[in-house]
Every structure is written in structure tokens, then in C-alpha cells.
N, C-alpha and C positions, 0 to 999 in steps of 0.2 A: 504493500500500500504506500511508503514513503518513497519510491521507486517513481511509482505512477505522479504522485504529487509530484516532487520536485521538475515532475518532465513537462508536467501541464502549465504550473503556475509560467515559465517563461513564455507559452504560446498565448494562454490570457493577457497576460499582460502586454504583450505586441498587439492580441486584437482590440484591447480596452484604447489604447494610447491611441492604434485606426480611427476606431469613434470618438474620442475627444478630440482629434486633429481635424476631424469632418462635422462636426458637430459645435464648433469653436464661434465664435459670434463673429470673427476676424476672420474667418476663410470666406472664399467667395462662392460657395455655394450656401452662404447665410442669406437673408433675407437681401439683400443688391441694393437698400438705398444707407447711405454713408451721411447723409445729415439731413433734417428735415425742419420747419419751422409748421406751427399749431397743427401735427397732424402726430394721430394717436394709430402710432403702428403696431400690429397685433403680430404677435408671432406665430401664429398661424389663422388659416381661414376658419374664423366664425360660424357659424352652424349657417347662421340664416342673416341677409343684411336684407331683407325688407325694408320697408318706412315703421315706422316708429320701433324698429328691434334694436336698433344701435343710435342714441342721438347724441347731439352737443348742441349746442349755440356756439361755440368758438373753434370746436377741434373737428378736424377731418379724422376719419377712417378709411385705415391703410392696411393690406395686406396681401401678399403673394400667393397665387392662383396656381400656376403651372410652371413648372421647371424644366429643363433641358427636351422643350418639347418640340420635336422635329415635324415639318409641316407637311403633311400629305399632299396637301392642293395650296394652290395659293390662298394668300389670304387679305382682303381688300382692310384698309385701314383710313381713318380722315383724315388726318393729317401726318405729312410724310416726311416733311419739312419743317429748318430750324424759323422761330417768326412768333409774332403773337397774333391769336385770332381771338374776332370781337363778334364778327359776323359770318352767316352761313356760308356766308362767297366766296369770304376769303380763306378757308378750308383747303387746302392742299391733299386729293385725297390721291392715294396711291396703292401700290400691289405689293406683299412680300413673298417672295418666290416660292415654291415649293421646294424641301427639301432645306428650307432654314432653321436653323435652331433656335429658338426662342425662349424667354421668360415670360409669363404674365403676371401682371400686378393692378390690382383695382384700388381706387382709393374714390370718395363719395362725404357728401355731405347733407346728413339728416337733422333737421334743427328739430330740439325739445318743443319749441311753443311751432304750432303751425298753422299758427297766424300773423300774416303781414309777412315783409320781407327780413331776412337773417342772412348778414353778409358773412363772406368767410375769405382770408385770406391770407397764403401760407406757399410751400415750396417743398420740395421734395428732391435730391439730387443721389443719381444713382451711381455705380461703380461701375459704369457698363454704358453702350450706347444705349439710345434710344431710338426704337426700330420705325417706331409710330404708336400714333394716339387712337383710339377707338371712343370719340364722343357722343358721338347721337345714338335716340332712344334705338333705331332698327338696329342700327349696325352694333349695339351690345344685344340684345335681343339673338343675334342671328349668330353671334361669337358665346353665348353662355356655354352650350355643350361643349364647345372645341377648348374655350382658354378660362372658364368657369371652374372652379374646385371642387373636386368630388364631393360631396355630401355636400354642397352651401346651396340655400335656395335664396334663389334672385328674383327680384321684383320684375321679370318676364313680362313682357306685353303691356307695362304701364307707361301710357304716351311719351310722359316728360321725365325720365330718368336719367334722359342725356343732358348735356347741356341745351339753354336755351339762350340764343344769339339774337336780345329783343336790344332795339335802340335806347331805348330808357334803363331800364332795368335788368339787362343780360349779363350774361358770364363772358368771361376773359380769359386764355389760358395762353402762355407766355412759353416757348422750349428752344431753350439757349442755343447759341451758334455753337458748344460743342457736343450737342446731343445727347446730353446728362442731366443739365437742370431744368424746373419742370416750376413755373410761378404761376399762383393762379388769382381769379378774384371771383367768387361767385355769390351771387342771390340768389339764396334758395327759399321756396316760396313754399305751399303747402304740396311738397313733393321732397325729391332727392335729386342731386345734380352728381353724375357718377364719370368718369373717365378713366376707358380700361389702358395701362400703358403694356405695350410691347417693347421689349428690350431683347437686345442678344443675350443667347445661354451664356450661365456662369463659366466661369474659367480655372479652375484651381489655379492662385497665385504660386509662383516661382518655390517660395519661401513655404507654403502650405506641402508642395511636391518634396522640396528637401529633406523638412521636417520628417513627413513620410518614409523618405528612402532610410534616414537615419533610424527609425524607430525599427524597422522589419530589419535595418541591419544589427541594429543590438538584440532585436527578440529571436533573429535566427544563428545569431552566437550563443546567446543563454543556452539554446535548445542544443545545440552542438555540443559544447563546455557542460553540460549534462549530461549527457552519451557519451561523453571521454571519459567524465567520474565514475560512470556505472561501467565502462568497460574495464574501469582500474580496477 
């Protein structure tokens, strides 16, 4: 029995040190945005973001959908392009090819009172480009099942979930000339103003790989240098 142990514990402990090196809030296959202003980022997807399940008056709700998910068919998005848009027109909408890898991330704004208008305004900047924006009500509508989170129910088929790009009173969304920051301004009214973003799959950083290689090289020395004592 103390044979077995000592021969296990050095392979545990390579796979344990595996999962805290992938599991680390600094690797890049953590959640992909690196700083945000009034926006309340959940670490994983929430059961159900309907209207009135998740609210605030001040904070956005933020969280990551799909991960390193490669694309069957293409997939149409609104805006394609670094710019700020205020109205429907100026929307830039465009195609991501099939056979791209992606992330998804939704983030939305449900106000407590829903009445009158509740502005909101905040940022989001990721580790990673930004592939395109998914704002209007069809076009999230028609992307739930593909970039949607398993088990989350979404508010499907409710008119104005998207933004709404009115002269007075509309949303603003802002994404920087290097396709990482993400500024927005929105009034949201007795609804929810949601913006699914696409970004490229995560990357294991340099330093996340090295880390690795060094761990499975000392857990497969342990294991070695074990088998040399039992052969003694």
C-alpha cells in the first residue's frame, strides 16, 4: 500500500497544479475582459437573464457564453467595425467566416424601477480582438442557440432587447480603433438593452504554456525518482 501511495501522490499533484494553471483568473482562457467600469461581471452564465431576473439602476450585467467555439457556417454580425454608433445607418454590418474560432460574451442592462428612462454608462475592454457586435433585437434572437449558454434562458422574441437607435433618447455604443474597448451609453426604458460581443478564441498566454511545461516536467521526475527508489 505505501508503494502505490508514494507512486500516485507525484501524478496528483502534476494533474492538480494542470487545473490551477487553467483554472487561474490570469490565464487567458479566464473570462477575456481585463478591466471594466459599472459593469457587474458574473463568473459564469446565470441560469436565466430575462427582464426583471437580474436588475440594477447603475450596473451592467456581464458574462461569457461560448468559448473556443468554431463556426460551422458563417455568421452575420452588426457591427464589424472600429466607430461609435448612435443610429441604425450607421451600423456596419458584416460576415465572420466559417471555420472561425470565437468567444461569446453578453452583457445587458435591466433597471430595478421600470419606469421612465435609466441611463447607464460604463466600458468593458477585453484581452483579445473584437470580432463584432450582435445589437438588434432579431439578430440576438437568431444567434441564442449558436452563441447563447447552455442552460441560460433569454428573453427570445421580445421586440426591444436590442438596442434602440431613437434621436432623443437612444443608445450609443463606442469600439475602439484597436478592437478591444467597448464604451457605451444607454437608456433603458421598461425593457432591456443587451449587446452580444464576439471576440477571437482565447489563446493560452506564453507564460501560462511555460508554467505548464515546467509542472508535467517536475510531476514526471517525481514519478521517475519513484520507480528508481522502488527498484532500489
Amino acid at each position: 500500500m505505501g508503494r502505490i501511495l508514494t507512486l500516485v501522490c507525484p501524478v496528483s499533484l502534476m494533474l492538480t497544479s494542470f487545473a490551477l494553471v487553467f483554472s487561474s483568473p490570469h490565464s487567458a482562457l479566464a473570462q477575456g475582459v481585463v478591466s471594466s467600469t459599472n459593469v457587474n461581471l458574473f463568473p459564469s452564465a446565470p441560469p436565466n437573464v430575462q427582464q426583471g431576473k437580474i436588475t440594477s439602476n447603475t450596473l451592467t450585467t456581464a458574462f461569457q457564453e461560448k468559448q473556443n467555439l468554431t463556426l460551422t457556417n458563417a455568421l452575420n454580425v452588426d457591427i464589424s467595425t472600429p466607430g461609435t454608433f448612435a443610429t441604425t445607418v450607421s451600423l456596419t454590418p458584416g460576415t465572420l467566416a466559417a471555420g472561425t474560432q470565437i468567444d461569446s460574451f453578453l452583457f445587458y442592462t435591466d433597471p430595478t424601477s421600470n419606469t421612465g428612462i435609466t441611463q447607464f454608462t460604463g466600458s468593458l475592454t477585453f484581452n483579445r480582438n473584437i470580432l463584432g457586435l450582435i445589437v438588434l433585437s432579431g439578430s440576438q434572437d437568431s444567434t441564442d442557440a449558436l452563441l447563447g449558454a447552455a442552460g441560460t434562458v433569454y428573453p427570445s422574441s421580445v421586440s426591444n432587447r436590442g438596442l434602440e437607435f431613437q434621436a432623443a433618447s437612444g443608445d450609443t455604443i463606442t469600439l475602439s480603433n484597436n478592437d478591444q474597448t467597448l464604451n457605451y451609453t444607454f437608456n433603458t426604458g421598461n425593457s432591456v438593452d443587451e449587446v452580444r460581443v464576439i471576440t477571437s478564441a482565447a489563446v493560452p498566454e506564453a507564460s501560462t504554456i511555460m508554467s505548464l511545461g515546467l509542472l508535467l516536467a517536475l510531476g514526471l521526475g517525481g514519478v521517475m525518482a519513484t520507480k528508481k527508489r522502488q527498484a532500489a
